[in-house]
N, C-alpha and C positions, 0 to 999 in steps of 0.2 A: 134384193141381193146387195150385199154389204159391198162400198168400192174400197180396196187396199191399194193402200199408200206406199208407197216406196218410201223407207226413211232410212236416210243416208248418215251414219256416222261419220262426225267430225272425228279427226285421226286427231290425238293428243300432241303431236309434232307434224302441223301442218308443213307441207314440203318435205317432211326428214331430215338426214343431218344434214343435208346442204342448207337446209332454213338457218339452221340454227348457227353455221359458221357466217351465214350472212348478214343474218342477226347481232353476233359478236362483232361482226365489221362493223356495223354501223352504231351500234350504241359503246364500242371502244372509241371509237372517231369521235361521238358526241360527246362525252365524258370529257377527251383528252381537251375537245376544242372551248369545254364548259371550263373545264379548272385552269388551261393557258388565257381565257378572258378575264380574269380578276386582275384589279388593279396591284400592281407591286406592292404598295403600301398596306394594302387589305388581305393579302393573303394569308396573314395571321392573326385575323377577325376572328372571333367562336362564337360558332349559335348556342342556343341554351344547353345543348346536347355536349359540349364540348369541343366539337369538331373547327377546323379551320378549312380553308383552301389546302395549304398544306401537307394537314394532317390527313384531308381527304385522299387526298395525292401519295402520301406516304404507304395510308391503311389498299388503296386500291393497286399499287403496283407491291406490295408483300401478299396480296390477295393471289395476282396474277402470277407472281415468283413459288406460290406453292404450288396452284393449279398445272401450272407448267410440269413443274417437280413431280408431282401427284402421275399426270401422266406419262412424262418418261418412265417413271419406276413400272407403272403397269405395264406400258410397252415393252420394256427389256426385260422385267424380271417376271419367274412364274411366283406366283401368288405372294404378291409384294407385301410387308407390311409398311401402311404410311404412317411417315409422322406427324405428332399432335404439330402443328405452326401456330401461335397465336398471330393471326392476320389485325389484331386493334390495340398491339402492347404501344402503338404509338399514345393511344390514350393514359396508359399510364405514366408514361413521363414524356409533355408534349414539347416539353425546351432540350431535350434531345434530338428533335427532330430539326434539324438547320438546313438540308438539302433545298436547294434550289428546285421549286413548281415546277418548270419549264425542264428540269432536268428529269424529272422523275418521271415526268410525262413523256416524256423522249425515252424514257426506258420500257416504260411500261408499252408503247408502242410499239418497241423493236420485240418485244416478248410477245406482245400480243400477233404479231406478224410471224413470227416464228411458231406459234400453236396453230393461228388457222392454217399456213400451208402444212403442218405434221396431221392435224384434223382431215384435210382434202385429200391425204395420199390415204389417209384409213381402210381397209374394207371394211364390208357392214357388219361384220360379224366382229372385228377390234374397238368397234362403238360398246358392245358387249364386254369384253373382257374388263374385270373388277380388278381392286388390290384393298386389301384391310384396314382399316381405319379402327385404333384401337376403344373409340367412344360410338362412331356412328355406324361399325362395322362395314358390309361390304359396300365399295365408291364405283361404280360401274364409270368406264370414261364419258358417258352420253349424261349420264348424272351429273357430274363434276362438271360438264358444259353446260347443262340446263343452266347449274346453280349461277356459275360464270354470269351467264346471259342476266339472271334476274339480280346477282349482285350490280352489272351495270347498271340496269335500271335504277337501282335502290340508291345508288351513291350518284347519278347523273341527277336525280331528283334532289336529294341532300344540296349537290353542289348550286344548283340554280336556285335554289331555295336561299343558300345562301348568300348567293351573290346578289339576289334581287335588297335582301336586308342590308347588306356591306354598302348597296349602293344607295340605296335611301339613307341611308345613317349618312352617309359623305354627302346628300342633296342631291342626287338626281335621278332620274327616272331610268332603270335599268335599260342597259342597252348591252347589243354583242359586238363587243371590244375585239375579238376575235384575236390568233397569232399576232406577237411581237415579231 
């Protein structure tokens, strides 16, 4: 006789949405505390890619400034349509870009503080509700947080990536500078 296994599905959002806001807390935290460790001087370094401290700083709070936007509109309106945002027009013109690292960080923080506590009051079923997006169609708000969570990752890795180059370039062996 055959012995049957018990095989347990891993659930695609381990925890749920609490993972996932806690998730944002801590790779927002790492992010912000990655791009305020760059020296003054070097924060307008570019890797091959174009990018600087900066600009990473710029592209990641107009990232967070739509997401935000994105979901208020679901929240208050019935079948929202969103707008296109270009979240990386700082790459097109990047001496546009003069804001202060440290500021943009500090904003991007108070933003990102204000979605997880509007994410926490959620019910399950407002993770659900979508708005239209006229290229990617419908944006459910659990979607738009997924994406959130993996743009973190995607530009925390960028920034440390950079900073380790910024700082060899200057002679030393990367270290975490951490807040001024």
């Amino acid at each position: 006789m055959r012995e049957r296994r018990m095989v347990r599905e891993i659930a695609p959002d381990p925890g749920g949405h609490r993972y996932l806001i806690k998730a944002l807390a801590e790779a927002g935290n790492e992010l912000a505390e990655e791009l305020c460790a760059f020296p003054y001087r070097a924060v307008d370094m570019r890797d091959d890619d174009g990018w600087s401290a900066r600009l990473i700083a710029a592209h990641v709070l107009a990232y967070e400034e739509m997401v935000v936007e994105y979901v208020r509109q679901i929240l208050t309106r019935r079948n929202p349509e969103l707008p296109v945002i270009d979240t990386e027009a700082v790459l097109d013109d990047p001496e546009a870009c003069r804001e202060d690292v440290e500021h943009m960080v500090w904003r991007f923080e108070r933003l990102r503080h204000r979605l997880r506590y509007t994410l926490w009051e959620l019910e399950e079923r407002d993770w659900d509700r979508t708005g239209r997006h006229p290229y990617r169609g419908p944006l459910s708000i659990a979607q738009l947080v997924r994406e959130l969570h993996l743009h973190d990752l995607e530009n925390l890795w960028r920034a440390r990536r950079l900073r380790e180059r910024v700082t060899m370039r200057r002679g030393g062996p990367p270290r975490a500078e951490g807040r001024r």
